[in-house]
C-alpha positions in Angstrom: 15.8 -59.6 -11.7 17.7 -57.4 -9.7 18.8 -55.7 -13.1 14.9 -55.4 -14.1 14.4 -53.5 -10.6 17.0 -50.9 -11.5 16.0 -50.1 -14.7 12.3 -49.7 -13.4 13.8 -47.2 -10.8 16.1 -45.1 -13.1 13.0 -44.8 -15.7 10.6 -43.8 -12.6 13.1 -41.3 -11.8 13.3 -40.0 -14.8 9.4 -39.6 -15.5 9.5 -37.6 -12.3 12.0 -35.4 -13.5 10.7 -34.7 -16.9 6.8 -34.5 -15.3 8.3 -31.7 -12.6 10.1 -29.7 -15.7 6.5 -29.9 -17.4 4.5 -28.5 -14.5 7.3 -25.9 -14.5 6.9 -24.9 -17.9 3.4 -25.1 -17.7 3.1 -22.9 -14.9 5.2 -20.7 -16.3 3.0 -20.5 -19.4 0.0 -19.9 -17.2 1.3 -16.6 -15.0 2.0 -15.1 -18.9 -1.2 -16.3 -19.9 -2.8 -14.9 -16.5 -1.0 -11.8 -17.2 -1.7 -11.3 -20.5 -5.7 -11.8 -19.8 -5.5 -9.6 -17.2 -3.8 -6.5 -19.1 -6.7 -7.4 -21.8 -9.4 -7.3 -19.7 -8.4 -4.3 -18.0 -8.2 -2.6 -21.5 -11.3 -3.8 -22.0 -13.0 -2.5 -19.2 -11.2 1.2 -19.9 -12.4 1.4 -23.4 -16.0 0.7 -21.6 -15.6 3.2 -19.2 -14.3 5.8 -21.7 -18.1 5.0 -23.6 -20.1 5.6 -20.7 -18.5 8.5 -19.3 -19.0 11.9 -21.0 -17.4 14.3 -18.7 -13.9 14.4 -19.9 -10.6 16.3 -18.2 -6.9 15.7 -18.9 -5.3 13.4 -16.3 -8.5 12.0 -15.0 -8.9 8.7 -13.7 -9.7 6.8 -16.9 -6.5 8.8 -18.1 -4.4 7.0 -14.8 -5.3 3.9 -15.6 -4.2 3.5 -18.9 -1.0 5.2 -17.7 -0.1 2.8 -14.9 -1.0 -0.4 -17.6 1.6 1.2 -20.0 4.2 2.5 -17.8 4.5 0.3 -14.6 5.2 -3.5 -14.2 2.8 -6.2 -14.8 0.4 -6.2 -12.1 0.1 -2.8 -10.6 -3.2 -1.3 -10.5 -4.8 2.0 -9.0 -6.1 1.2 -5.2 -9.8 2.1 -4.9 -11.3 3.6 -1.9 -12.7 1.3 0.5 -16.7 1.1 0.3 -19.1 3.4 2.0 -22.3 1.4 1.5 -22.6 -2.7 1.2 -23.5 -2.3 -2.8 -21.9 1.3 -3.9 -19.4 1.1 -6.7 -15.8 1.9 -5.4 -14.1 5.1 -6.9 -10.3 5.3 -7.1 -8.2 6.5 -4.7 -7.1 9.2 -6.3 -7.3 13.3 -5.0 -6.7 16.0 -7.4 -5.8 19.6 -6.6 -4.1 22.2 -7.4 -1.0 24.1 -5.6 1.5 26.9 -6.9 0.0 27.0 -10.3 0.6 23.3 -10.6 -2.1 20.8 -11.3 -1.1 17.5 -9.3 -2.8 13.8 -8.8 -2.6 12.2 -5.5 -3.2 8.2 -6.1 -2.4 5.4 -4.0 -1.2 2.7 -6.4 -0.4 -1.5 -5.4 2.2 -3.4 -7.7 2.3 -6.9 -7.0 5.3 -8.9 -5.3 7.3 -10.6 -8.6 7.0 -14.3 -8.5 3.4 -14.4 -6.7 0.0 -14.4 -8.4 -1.3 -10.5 -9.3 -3.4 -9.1 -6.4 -7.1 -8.2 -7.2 -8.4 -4.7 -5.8 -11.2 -6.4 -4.0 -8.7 -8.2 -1.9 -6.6 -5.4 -0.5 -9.0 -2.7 0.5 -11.5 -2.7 3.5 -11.8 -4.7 7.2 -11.5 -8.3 5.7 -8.1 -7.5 3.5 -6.5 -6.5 7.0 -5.9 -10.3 7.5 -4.0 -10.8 4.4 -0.5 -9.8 6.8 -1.4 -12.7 8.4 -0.3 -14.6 5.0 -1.1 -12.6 1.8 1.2 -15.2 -0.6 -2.4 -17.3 -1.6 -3.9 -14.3 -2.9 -1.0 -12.6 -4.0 1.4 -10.0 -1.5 0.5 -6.0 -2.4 3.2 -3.3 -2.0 1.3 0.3 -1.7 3.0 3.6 -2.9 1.5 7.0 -2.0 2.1 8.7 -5.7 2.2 12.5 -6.9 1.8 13.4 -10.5 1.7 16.7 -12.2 -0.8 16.9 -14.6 1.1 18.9 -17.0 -0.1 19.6 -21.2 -2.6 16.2 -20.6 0.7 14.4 -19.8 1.4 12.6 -15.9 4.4 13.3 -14.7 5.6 10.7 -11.7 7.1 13.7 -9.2 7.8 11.0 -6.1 6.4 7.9 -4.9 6.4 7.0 -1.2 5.8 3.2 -0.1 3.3 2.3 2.4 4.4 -0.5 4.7 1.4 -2.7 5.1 -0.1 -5.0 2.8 -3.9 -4.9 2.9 -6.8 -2.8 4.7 -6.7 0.4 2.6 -10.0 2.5 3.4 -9.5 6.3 2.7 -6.7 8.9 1.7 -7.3 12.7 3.0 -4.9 15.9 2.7 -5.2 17.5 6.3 -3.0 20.0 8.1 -0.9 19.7 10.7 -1.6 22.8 13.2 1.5 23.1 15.2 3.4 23.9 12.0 1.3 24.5 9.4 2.3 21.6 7.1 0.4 19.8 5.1 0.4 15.8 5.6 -1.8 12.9 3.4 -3.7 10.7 5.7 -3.2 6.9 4.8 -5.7 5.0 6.8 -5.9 1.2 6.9 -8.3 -0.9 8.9 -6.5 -3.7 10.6 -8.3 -6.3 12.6 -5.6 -8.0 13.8 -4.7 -5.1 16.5 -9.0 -4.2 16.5 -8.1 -0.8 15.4 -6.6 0.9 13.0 -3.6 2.7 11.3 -2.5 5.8 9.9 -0.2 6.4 7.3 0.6 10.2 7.9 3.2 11.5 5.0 4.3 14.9 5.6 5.4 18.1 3.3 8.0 18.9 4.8 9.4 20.3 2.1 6.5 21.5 0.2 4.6 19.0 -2.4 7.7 18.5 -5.2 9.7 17.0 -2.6 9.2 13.3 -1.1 7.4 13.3 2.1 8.1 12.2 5.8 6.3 9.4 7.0 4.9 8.9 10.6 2.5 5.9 11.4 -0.2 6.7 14.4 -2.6 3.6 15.5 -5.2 3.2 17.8 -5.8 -0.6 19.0 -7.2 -2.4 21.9 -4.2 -2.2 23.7 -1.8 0.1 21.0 -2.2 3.3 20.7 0.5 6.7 18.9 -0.8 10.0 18.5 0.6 12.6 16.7 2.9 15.7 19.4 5.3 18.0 19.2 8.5 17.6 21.4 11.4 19.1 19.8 9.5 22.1 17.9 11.4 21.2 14.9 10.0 20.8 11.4 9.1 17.3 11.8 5.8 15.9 13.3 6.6 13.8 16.3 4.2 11.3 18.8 3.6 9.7 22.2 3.6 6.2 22.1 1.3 5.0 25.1 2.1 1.7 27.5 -1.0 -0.4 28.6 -1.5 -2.7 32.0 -4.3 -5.6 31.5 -5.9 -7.3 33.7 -8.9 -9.4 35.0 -11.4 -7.3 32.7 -9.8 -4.2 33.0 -7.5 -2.5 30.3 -5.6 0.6 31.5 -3.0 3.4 30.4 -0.2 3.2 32.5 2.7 5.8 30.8 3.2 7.5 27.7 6.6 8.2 26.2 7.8 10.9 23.4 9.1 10.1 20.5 11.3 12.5 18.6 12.6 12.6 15.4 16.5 12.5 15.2 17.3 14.1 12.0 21.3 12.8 11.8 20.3 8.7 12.4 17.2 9.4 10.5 15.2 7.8 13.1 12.4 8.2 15.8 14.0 7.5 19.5 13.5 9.2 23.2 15.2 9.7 26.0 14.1 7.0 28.4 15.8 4.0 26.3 18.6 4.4 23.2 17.6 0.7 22.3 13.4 1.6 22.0 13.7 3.7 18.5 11.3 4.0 15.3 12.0 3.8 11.3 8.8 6.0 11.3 
């Protein structure tokens, strides 16, 4: 009897073993077979937009998107701007301009993290999306990179890509100018409910538009709040970060300290505390 029991045991074991490799094969099978439907229906949906859209130009947006499905990884996609009205279609994010006889393509593109399930544009862009930090692994993690391309004989041409470091929220992209030194900065901004504010992505020019940017973040929150200053008058953008008291019903500013940025540590510190210092 006892002989019986073992052998029931060792062949349950081994059902569970061979049942777990299945569901790993199979699942395996099912991301290529996601993947695969995916790139299909995005082709799909390309060759419909080329029949409904009669006003042509090298490098447009039609033109990125079949360039990021043939040169990037599997499940990177073009971001779209975050909706103005509740029923509007969405247009890409994607600015073009031209500078020093060069035609260029600002776009804000979102790969997917390898071993999670491909994002979906609707899930990364606007006020909702903001909560996918909290746990973005269910509907799959996105990595944003701030992109230039040179538009150059109908050919892109990937000059720099810059990552963002948030994960969901996007709303709008805009080239401004930063007065103080008359550099030109792109304007990231993300709506993020978590702080009930939002943030600002600020990549500056530095070193004109060939060259990879300098990133700053700003926010504005409930109780956060970084705004852009200039403390060293050097070439890079610098802010105050600003210090809050609460309490009862009352919310307060109660300091602000300048941040510089230390070109040798490649860092943002100040001179009130070596251990309080910034990546950006």
């Amino acid at each position: 009897m006892k002989t019986l029991l073992n052998r029931f045991a060792l062949l349950f074991i081994l059902v569970l073993i061979l049942g777990s490799c299945a569901e790993k094969d199979m699942g395996d099978g099912d991301a290529a077979t996601s993947t695969s439907k995916d790139e299909s229906i995005r082709e799909y949906n390309i060759e419909l937009q080329k029949e409904q859209t009669k006003n042509r130009f090298p490098c447009d947006t039609i033109s990125l998107q079949e360039y990021v499905l043939a040169n990037y990884e599997p499940g990177t996609y073009p971001v779209l701007f975050d909706r103005t009205y509740t029923y509007n279609i969405p247009k890409a994010a994607v600015i073009y301009f031209r500078d020093s006889l060069s035609n260029y393509i600002l776009g804000v593109i979102a790969k997917s993290k390898p071993g999670e399930r491909n994002i979906e544009a609707k899930n990364i862009t606007g006020y909702s999306s903001s909560f996918i930090n909290l746990d973005s692994t269910k509907l799959g993690t996105a990595f944003f990179f701030l992109t230039l391309f040179e538009c150059k004989d109908g050919q892109f041409i990937r000059l720099w890509e810059s990552e963002v470091p948030i994960h969901g929220g996007f709303s709008r992209m805009t080239i401004k100018t930063w007065s103080p030194k008359n550099i030109k900065y792109v304007e990231l901004n993300y709506q993020d409910g978590i702080i009930s504010g939002h943030r600002n992505f600020n990549f500056f020019l530095v070193d004109g538009w060939r060259k990879p940017p300098h990133l700053l973040e700003t926010y504005v929150g409930l109780v956060l709040k970084r705004v852009l200053a200039m403390v060293n008058n050097d070439k890079y953008p610098d802010y105050y970060e600003y210090l809050f008291s609460e309490g009862g019903m009352r919310i307060q500013v109660i300091d602000s300290i300048p941040f510089y940025w230390n070109d040798k540590r490649k860092l943002y510190v100040n001179d009130r505390n070596p251990r309080w210092f910034r990546k950006y």
